[in-house]
Residue, then its C-alpha position, 0 to 999 in steps of 0.5 A: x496538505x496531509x502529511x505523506x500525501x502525494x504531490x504527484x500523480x492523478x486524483x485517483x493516486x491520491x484517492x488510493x493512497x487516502x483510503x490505504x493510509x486511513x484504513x491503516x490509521x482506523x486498523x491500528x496499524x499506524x499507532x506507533x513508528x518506533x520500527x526502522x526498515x533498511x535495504x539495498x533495492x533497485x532505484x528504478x524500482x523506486x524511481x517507478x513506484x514513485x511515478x505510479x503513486x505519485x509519492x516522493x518520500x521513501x518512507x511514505x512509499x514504504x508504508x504506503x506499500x506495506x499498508x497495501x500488503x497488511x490490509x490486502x483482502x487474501x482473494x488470491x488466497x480464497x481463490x486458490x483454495x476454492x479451485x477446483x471446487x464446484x459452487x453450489x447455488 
């Protein structure tokens, strides 16, 4: 089994979680881990994140979450720029 892959979960958590990190492998992103991330955070957050993702270590559902924000497509930016504006076909 891959390293950080989740033991837990359906397929398609682990699908997600596969394209996400390996995305961030192909993007540089996952280069280095020399960075040390700290926080006081509801354990029930965690506790669900880990139930949603099927992930059970804290620091594969860190850079799990941070690789989803990093790579995240900025459609809800495009949109909110685009509103308002009509489009011409």
């Amino acid at each position: 089994m891959k390293q950080g892959l989740p033991t837990s979960g359906t397929d398609s958590d682990r699908f997600r979680f596969e394209t996400v990190m390996e995305a961030a492998e192909r993007s540089g992103l996952l280069k280095q881990k020399s960075s040390r991330i700290a926080g006081r955070v509801s354990p029930l957050l965690v506790e669900e994140a880990k139930r949603r993702t099927g992930i059970e270590a804290d620091t594969d559902l860190i850079a799990f979450a941070l690789a989803n924000l990093a790579l995240e497509d900025k459609f809800a930016e495009a949109f909110k720029d685009a509103r308002g504006k009509s489009i011409e076909t």
